[in-house]
C-alpha positions in Angstrom: -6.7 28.6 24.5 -10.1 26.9 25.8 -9.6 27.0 29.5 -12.2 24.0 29.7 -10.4 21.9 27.5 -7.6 22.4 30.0 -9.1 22.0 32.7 -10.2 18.8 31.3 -6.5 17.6 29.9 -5.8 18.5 33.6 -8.1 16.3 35.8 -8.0 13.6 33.9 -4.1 13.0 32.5 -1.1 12.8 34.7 1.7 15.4 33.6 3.9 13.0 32.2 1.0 11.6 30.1 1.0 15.2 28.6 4.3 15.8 28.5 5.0 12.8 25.5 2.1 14.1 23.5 3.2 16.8 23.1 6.5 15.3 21.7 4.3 13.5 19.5 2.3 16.0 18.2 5.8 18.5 17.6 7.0 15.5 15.8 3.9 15.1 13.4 4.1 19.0 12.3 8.0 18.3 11.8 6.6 16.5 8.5 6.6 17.9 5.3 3.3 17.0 4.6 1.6 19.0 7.0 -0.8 21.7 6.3 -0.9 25.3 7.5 -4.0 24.4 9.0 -3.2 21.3 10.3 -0.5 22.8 12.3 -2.3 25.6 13.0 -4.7 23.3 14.8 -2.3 21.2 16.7 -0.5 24.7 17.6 -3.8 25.4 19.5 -3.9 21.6 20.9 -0.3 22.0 21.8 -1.4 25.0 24.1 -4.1 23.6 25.9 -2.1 20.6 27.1 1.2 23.1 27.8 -2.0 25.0 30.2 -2.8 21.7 31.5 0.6 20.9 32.6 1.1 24.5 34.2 -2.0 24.1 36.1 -1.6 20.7 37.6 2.1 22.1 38.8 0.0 24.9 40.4 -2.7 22.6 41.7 0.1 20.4 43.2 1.8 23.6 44.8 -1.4 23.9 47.2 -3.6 26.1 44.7 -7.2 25.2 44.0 -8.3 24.6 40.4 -10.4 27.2 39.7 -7.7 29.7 41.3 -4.8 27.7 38.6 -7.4 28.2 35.9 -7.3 31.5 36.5 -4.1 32.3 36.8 -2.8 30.3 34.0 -5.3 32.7 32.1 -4.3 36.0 33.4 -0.6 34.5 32.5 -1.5 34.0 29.0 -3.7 37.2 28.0 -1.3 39.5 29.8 1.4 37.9 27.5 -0.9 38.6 24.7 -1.3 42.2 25.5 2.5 43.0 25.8 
């Protein structure tokens, strides 16, 4: 997770935007001839746009950015940590 990266998916694509590349990219690991690593990368791109789309529902609920930036990382290290 790269909070800037998300910050950046965030501010400058719409949700929906997000939303089908993430299809896209579940559907490219679905093939067999995908790598470990390969999918190991898009696991971690897959993240950063699922931590996009949780902050601009945050954002649109009234929070500022920097307060959904946080929170979406609190979220995801106290997952972590259980």
């Amino acid at each position: 997770m790269k909070l800037p990266v998300i910050k950046h998916f965030q501010k400058n694509n719409d949700a929906q935007k997000l939303e089908h590349t993430i299809e896209v990219l579940e559907s490219f690991c679905e093939h067999r001839s995908v790598t470990d690593e390969e999918m190991d990368i898009i696991g971690e791109i897959i993240t950063n746009i699922a931590g996009a789309i949780e902050m601009d529902k945050m954002v649109k609920e009234g929070m500022s950015e920097k307060d959904a930036g946080n929170t979406f990382a609190k979220r995801v290290l106290g997952s972590i940590d259980k």
